[in-house]
Legacy VTK file of the C-alpha trace (Angstrom):
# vtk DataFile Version 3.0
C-alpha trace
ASCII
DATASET POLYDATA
POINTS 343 float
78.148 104.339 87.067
81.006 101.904 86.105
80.648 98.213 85.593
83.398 95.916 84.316
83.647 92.453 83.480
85.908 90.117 85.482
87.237 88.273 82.174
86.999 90.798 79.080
87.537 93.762 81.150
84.996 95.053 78.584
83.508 98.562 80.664
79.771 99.419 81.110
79.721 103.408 81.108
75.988 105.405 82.575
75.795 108.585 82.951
74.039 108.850 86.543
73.887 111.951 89.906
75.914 111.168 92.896
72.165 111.342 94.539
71.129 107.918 93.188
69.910 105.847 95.007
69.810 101.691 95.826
67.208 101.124 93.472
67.830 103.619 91.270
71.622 101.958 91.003
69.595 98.427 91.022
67.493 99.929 87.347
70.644 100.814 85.483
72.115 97.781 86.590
69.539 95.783 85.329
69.183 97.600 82.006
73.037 97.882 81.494
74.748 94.576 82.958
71.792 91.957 83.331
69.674 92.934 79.864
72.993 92.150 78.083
74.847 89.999 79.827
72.663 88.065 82.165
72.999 88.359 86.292
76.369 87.799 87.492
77.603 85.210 90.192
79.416 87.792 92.183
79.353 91.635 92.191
82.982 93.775 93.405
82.011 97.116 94.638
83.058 99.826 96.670
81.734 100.783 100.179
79.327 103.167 98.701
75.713 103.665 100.898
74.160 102.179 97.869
75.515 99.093 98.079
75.478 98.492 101.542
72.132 99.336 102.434
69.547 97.019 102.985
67.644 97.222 99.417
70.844 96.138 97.617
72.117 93.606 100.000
68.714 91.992 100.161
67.945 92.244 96.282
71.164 90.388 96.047
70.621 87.301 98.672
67.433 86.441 97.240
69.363 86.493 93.553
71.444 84.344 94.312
74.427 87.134 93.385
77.426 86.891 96.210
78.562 90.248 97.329
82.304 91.246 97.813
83.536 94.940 99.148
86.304 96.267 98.465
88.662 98.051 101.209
87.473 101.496 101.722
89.274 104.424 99.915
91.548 101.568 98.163
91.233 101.630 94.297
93.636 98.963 94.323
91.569 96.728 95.895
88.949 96.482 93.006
91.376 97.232 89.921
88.715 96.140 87.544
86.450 99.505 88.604
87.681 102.311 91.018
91.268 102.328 89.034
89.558 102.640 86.103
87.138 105.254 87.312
90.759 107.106 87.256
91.888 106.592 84.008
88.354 107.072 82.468
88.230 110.649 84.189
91.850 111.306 82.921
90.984 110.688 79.473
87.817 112.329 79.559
89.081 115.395 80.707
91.899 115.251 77.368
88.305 114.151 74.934
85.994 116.870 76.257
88.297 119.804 76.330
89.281 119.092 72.721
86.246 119.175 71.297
84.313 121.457 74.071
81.298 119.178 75.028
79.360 117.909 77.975
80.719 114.466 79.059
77.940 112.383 79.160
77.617 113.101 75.101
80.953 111.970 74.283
80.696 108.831 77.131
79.129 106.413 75.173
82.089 106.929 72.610
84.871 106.411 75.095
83.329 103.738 76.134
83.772 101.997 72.659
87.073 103.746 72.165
88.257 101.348 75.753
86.061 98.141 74.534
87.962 98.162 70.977
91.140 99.062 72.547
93.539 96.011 72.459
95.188 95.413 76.060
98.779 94.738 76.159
98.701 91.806 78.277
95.984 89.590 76.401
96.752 91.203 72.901
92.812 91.566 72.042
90.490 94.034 72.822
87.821 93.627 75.686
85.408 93.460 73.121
87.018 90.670 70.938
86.864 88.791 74.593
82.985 88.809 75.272
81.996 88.625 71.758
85.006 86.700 70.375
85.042 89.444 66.916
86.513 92.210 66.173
84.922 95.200 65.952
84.407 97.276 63.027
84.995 100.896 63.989
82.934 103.428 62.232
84.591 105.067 59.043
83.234 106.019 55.538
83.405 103.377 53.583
81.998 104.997 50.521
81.520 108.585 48.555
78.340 110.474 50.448
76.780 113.670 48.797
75.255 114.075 51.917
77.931 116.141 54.111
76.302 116.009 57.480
76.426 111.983 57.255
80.065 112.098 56.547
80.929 114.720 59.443
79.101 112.158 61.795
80.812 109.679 60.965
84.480 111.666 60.807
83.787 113.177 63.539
83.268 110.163 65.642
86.279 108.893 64.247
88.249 111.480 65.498
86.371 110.736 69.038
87.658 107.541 69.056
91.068 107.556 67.861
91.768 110.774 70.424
89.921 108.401 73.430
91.784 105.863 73.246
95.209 107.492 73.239
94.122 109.841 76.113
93.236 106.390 77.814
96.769 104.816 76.529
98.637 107.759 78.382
96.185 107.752 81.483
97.224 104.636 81.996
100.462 104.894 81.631
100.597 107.646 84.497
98.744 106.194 86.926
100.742 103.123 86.243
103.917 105.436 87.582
101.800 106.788 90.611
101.061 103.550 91.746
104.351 102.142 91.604
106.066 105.211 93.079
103.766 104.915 96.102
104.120 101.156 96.779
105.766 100.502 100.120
107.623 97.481 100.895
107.150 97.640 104.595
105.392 94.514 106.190
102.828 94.741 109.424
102.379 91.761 111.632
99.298 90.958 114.006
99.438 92.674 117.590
101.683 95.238 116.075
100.542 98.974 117.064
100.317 101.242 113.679
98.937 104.765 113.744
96.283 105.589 110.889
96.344 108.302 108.490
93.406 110.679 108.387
93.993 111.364 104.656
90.092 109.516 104.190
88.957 109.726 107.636
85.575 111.769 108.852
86.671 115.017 110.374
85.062 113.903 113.778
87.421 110.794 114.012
90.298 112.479 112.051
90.239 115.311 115.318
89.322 112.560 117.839
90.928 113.867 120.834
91.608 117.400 119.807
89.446 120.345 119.294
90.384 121.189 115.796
86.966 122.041 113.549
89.029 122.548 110.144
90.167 119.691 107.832
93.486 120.869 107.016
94.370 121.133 110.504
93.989 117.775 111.820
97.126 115.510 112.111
98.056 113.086 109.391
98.111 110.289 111.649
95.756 109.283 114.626
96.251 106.375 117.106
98.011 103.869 117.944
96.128 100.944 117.151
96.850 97.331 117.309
96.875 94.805 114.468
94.025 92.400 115.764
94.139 90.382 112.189
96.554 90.431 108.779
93.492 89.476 106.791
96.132 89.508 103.499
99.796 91.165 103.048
98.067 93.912 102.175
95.043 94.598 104.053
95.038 95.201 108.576
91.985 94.443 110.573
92.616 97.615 113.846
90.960 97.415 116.931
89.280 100.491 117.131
87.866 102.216 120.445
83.845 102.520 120.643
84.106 105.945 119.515
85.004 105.044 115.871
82.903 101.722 115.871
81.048 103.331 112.577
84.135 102.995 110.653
85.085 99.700 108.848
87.791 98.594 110.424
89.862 96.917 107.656
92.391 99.315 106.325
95.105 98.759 103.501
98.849 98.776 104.813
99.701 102.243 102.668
97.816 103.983 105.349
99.155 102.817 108.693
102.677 103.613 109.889
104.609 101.937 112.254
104.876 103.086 115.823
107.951 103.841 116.650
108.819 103.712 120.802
109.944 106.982 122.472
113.236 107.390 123.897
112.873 106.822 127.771
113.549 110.304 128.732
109.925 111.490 126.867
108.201 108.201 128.437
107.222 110.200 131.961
105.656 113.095 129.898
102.605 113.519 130.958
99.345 112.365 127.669
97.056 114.832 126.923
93.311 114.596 127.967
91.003 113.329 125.340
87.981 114.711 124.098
84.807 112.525 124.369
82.863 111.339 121.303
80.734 108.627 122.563
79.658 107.515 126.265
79.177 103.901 127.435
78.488 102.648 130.882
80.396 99.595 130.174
83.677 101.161 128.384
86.491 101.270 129.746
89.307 102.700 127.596
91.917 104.578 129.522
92.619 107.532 126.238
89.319 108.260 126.868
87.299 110.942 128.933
83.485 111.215 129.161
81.455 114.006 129.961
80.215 113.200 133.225
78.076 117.011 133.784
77.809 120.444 132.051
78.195 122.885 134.204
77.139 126.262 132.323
76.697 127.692 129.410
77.695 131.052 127.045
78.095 132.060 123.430
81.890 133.331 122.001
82.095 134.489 118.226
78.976 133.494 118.186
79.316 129.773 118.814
77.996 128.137 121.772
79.796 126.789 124.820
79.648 124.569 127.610
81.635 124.608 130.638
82.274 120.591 130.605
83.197 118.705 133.615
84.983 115.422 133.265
84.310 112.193 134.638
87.376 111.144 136.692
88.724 114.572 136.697
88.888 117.534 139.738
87.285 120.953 138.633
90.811 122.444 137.724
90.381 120.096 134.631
86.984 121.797 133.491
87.273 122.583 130.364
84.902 125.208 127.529
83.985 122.765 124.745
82.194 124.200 121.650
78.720 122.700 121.485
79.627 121.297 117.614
82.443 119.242 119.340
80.634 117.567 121.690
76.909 117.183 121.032
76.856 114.384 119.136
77.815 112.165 122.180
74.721 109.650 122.929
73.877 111.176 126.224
74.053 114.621 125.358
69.801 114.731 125.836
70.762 113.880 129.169
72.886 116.361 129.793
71.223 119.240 128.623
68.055 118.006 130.551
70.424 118.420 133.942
72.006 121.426 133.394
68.692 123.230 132.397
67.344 121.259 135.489
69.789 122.881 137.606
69.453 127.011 136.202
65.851 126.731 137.331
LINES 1 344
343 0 1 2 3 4 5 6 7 8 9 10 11 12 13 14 15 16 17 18 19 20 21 22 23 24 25 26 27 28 29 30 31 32 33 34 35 36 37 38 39 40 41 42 43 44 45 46 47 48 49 50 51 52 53 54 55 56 57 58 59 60 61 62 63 64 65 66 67 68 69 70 71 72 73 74 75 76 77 78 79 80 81 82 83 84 85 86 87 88 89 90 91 92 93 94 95 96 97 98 99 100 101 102 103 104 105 106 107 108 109 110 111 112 113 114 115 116 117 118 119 120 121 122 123 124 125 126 127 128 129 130 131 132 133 134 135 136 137 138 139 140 141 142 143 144 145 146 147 148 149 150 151 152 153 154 155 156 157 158 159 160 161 162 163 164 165 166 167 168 169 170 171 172 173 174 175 176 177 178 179 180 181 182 183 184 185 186 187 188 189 190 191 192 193 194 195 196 197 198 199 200 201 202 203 204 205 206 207 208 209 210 211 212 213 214 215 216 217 218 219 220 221 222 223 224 225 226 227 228 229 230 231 232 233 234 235 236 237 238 239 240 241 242 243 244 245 246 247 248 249 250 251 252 253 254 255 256 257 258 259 260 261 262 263 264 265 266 267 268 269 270 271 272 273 274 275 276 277 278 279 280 281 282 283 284 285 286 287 288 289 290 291 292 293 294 295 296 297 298 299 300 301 302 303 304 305 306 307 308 309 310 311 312 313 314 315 316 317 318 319 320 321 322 323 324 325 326 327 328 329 330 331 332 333 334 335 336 337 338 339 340 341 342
């Protein structure tokens, strides 16, 4: 778990399991941040169940602590944190294959190594900012008789000074990612953009195809339009229904202009869509809902349903793999009338 500060950029390293949970996250953040520093006025974060979920959000609100999420699957958008979740993995990766340890022992070290490490834009270290000293790095100071002391100590040392280059050149390359993928290419509001399904949830990444393998899927769904430019950088898309669980706010390095079709390719007939969600009340013309199913079988061992489509004659019935389609709301439903009809 990373937490920075806003001013000193001074870093708050715990060890933690991608299985904690809200209060779990709540604990650490109470003995790491609040025992030290005091409760913030504002928390950035990332998306992350955790800090969505009701426990968090309402631990929050009565706190008095204002909330703020970032984009989702932007690092960008909270530099302070998910960038440096980047460079922190980068230059652990140089400190732990060096000296051939477990992570979390040589964490706490790196995490002095970036505190003491003086930024090139303020000229003082994050820790010089919250404390307003510098830091006295460990060293021996003195003649020892006792060799395991001194190795400590040298050996630390040696932590350190290694850290903080690794973290010097980590920086320095992601730096030269960033900037190589910056686009300069502006989006308006009502413009249609198609979105890239580099982040997306296989079942909206394949929306409207029958593709059951991530590296299959197109790189771009849609279109969508531009319903709000909430910044330069950041698109509010209208979304149909059957994505509604995704936030729709998406950073501009993911959407792509649509570009028209020549007129000869604008009489070619679209192809059907699959369903993903059913609503009495929708009415979205790229999308086809399951109005019956019609029979069933098993090929390759996966089950099948002969699907008939509302809107659609029979010559459009189509075999639809069960994992494809079962997760449409009113799929109870239409298992209770087909096994209504075989008796």
């Amino acid at each position: 778990m990373v937490c920075i500060d806003h001013l000193s950029k001074r870093p708050k390293y715990t060890p933690t399991y991608t299985t904690v949970t809200g209060a779990q996250a709540a604990a650490i953040f109470f003995e790491v941040v609040v025992r030290n520093h005091g409760l913030p006025a504002a928390i950035v974060s990332d998306r992350d169940p955790k800090f969505t979920g009701s426990f968090w959000q309402e631990l929050m609100r009565i706190m008095g602590v204002k909330l703020r999420m970032t984009t989702a699957f932007r690092a960008q958008a909270d530099g302070q944190t998910e960038r440096q979740n980047r460079v922190l993995e980068d230059g652990l990766r140089c400190t732990v294959s060096l000296h051939g340890t477990n992570w979390s022992d040589v964490l706490s070290t790196v995490g002095y190594a970036h505190a003491t490490l003086v930024s090139a834009s303020t000229k003082m270290s994050p820790f010089q900012i919250d404390t307003g000293r510098v830091a006295r790095t460990p060293g021996v100071t003195t003649e020892t008789r006792n060799d395991y002391a001194a190795n400590f100590i040298q050996e630390r040392q040696k932590i350190i000074d290694k850290a903080q280059k690794n973290l010097l050149e980590a920086k320095a390359r992601q730096k030269t990612y960033y900037d190589q993928g910056r686009s300069g290419v502006q989006f308006q509001e009502g413009e249609w953009v198609y979105l890239s399904t580099r982040n997306l949830p296989l079942a909206h990444a394949a929306r409207g195809t029958r593709i059951d393998k991530d590296k299959l899927v197109a790189r771009f769904v849609g279109p969508f339009q531009i319903i709000n430019m909430l910044n330069k950088n950041v698109a509010k898309l209208k979304l149909p229904k059957s994505m509604s669980r995704l936030h729709n706010s998406f950073n501009v390095d993911v959407l792509r202009h649509v570009v028209e079709s020549p007129a000869e390719f604008l009489s070619r007939p679209l192809p059907k869509v699959s369903p993903v969600h059913f609503s009495p009340d929708y009415d979205d013309g790229d999308l086809h809902v399951i109005e019956r199913l019609i029979k069933q079988r098993t090929r390759r061992r996966k089950r099948q349903y002969l699907v008939h489509w509302q809107g659609l004659p029979d010559t459009e019935d189509t075999w639809e793999n069960e994992a494809h389609i079962r997760h449409v709301v009113h799929w109870k439903h239409l298992l209770k009338e087909l096994r209504a009809r075989r008796r």
